[in-house]
C-alpha positions in Angstrom: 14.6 14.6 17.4 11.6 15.8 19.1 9.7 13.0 20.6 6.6 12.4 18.4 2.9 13.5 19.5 -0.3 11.4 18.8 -2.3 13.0 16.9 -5.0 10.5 17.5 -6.7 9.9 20.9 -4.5 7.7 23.3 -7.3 5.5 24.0 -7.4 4.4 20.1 -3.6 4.2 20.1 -3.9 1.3 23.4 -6.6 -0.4 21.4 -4.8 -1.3 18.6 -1.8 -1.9 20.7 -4.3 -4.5 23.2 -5.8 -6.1 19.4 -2.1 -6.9 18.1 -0.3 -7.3 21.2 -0.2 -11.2 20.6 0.2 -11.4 17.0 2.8 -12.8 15.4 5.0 -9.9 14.3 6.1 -9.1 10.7 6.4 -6.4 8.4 3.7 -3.9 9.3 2.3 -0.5 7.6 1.5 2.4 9.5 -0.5 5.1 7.6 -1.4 7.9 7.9 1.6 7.9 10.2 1.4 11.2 12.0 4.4 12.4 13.8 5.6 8.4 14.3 3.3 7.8 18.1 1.6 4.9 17.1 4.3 3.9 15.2 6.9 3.6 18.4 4.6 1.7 19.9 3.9 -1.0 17.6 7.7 -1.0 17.3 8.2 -2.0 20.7 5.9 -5.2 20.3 8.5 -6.3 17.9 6.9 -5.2 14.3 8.8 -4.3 11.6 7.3 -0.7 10.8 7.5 1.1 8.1 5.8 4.7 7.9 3.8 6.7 5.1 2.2 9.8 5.2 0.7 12.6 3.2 3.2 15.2 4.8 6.4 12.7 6.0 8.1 15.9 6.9 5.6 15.9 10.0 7.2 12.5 11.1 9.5 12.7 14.1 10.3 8.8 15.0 14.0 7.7 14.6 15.3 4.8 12.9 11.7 3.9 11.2 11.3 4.1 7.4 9.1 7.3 6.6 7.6 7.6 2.6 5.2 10.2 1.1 1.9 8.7 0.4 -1.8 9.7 -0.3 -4.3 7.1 0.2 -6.5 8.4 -2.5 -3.6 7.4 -4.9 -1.6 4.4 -5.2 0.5 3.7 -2.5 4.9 3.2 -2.7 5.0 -0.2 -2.2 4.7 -3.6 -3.9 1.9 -6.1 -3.4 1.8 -8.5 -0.7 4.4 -6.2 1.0 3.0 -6.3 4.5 1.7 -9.0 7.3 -0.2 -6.1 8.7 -1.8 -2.8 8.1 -3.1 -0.3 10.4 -4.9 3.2 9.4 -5.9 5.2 11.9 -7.9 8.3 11.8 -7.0 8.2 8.0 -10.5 7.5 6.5 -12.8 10.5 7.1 -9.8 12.5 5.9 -10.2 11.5 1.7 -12.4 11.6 -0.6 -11.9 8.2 -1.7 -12.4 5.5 1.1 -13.0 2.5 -1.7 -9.1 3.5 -3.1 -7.5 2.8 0.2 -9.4 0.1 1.5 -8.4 -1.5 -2.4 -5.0 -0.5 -1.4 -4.7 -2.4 1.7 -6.1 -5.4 -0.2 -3.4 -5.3 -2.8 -0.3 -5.0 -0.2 -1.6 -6.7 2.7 -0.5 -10.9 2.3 -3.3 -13.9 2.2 -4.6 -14.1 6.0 -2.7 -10.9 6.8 -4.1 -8.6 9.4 -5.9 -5.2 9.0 -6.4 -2.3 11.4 -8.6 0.7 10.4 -10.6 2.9 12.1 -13.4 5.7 11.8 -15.3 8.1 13.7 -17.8 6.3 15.5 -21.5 8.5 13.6 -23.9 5.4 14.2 -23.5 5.8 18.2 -26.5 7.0 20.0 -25.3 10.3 21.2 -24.1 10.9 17.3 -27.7 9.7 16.0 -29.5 12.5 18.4 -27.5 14.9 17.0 -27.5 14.4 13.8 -31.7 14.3 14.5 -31.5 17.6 16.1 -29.1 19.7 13.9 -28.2 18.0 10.7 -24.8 16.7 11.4 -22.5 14.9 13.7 -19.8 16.1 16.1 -16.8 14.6 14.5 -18.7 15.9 10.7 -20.0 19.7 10.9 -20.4 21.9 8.1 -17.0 23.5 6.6 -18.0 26.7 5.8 -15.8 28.9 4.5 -15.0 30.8 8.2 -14.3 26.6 9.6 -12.2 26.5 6.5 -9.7 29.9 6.5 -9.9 28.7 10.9 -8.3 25.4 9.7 -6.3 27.2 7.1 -4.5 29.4 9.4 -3.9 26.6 12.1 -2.6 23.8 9.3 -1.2 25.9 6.5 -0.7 23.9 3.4 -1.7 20.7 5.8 -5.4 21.0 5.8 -6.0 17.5 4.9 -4.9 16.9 8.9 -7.8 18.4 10.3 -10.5 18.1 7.5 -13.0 15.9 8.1 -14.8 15.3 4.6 -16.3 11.7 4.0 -18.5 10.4 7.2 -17.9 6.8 6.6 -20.0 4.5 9.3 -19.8 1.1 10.0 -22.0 -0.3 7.0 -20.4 1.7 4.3 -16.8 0.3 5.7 -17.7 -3.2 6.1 -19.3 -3.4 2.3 -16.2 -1.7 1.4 -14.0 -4.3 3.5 -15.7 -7.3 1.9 -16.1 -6.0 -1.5 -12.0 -6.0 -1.8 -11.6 -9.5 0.4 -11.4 -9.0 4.3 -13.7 -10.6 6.6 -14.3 -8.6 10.0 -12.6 -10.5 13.2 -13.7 -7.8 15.6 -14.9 -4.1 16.1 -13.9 -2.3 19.4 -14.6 1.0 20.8 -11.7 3.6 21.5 -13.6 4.0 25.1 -16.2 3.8 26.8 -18.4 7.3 27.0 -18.9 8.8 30.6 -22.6 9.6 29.6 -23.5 6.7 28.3 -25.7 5.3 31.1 -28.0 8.4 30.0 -29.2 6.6 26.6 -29.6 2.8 27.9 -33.5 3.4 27.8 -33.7 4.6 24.4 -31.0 2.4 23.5 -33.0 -0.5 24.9 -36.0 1.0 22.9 -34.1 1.0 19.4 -32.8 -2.7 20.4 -36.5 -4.0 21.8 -38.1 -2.4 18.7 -35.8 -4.2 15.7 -36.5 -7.6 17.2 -40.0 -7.2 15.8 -38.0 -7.7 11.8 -37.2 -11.0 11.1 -34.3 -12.7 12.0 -33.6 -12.7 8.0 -33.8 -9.1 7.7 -31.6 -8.5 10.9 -29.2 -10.3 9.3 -29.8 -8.7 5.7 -29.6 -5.3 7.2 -26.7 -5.6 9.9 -29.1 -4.5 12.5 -27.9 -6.4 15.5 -24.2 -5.4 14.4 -25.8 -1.9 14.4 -27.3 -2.1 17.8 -24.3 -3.9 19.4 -22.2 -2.2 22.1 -19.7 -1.1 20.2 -21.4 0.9 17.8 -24.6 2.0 19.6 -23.0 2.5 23.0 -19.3 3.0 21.2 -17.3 6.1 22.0 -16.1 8.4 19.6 -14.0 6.3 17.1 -15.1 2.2 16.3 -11.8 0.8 15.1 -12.3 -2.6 12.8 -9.6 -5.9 13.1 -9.8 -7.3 9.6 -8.5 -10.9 7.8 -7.4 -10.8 4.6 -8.5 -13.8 2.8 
């Protein structure tokens, strides 16, 4: 079998392989699973994997349990079936976030661990543009030419390469502890080579949200807002969950 292809940036794949790399191992979900990348990786730290996708017959990983799934639907497994789950890139694909973080809940065990990232929109670079045109890079407009584009690269697979709900770091952490996870950790993919360009306006938006209280920082997430990771993040913020 062909060797499977991530079809997620690398650098998300080595931070979720760096956040569980001294976890105990267990029975672990991988979905969406892709071709298997991600997978064989998380393999070779000694997880028991097992694979579901929207289109399994993508999946190109040998010896590693592959089911059909949508995460706007109920998933094929049983509750408390996993020590750990990990969706990548999955999110922004659905139209219903609040299903699948509801999902994870239900098969994810007490004080089990959950991976999930999203497009990183809240970063500085993404804040500019979305000032300047009206939308983000990783969230443009799908007219009907960026539509019958995608159509004719993913035919009958355009769920892969639509991006349809912009979900940000406060929407997926009132999601996350509406259905019983409390955040451990957020991480960046990678660092941004421009970065250094927004430190003074960055240092601005910081300087100027001290002047709120420290109750409404709290209230509001604003210091989570402003941290590194999502105001100087890169392109995707990837969340390390508890399930309590």
């Amino acid at each position: 079998m062909t060797e499977p292809a991530a079809l997620a940036h690398e650098a998300i794949h080595e931070t979720v392989v760096s956040i569980l790399a001294d976890r105990a191992k267990g029975r672990l979900l991988d979905v969406p699973a892709g071709e298997g990348a991600l997978a064989k990786r998380l393999k070779r730290l000694g997880f028991d994997v097992a694979c579901c996708d929207l289109y399994p017959e993508i999946f190109r990983l040998d010896g590693v349990e592959i089911r059909s799934g949508n995460l706007d639907t109920r998933l094929p497994y049983d509750d408390g079936d996993f020590g750990t789950v990990v969706c990548v890139e999955g999110l922004e694909h659905i139209e219903n976030p609040s299903n699948a973080i509801a999902e994870f809940a239900r098969l994810t065990v007490s004080d089990g661990c959950l991976i999930v990232s999203v497009p990183n929109i809240m970063n500085i670079e993404e804040r500019l543009k979305w000032l300047f045109s009206g939308y983000t890079s990783h969230f443009k407009p799908l007219s009907r030419p960026t539509l019958d584009a995608i159509s004719r690269e993913f035919p009958s697979m355009e769920e892969i390469a639509l991006h349809v709900n912009p979900i940000g770091y406060s929407e997926l952490r009132f999601l996350l502890e509406k259905y019983g996870f409390e955040i451990v950790g957020t991480y960046r993919d990678k660092k941004k080579k421009n970065t250094w360009a927004f430190w003074p306006l960055a240092f601005l938006i910081r300087f100027v949200s001290k002047f709120s209280s420290k109750g409404r920082r709290s209230e509001r997430w604003t210091d989570e807002l402003n941290s590194d990771e999502v105001l100087l993040g890169g392109n995707t913020l990837i969340f390390e969950a508890r399930k309590l």
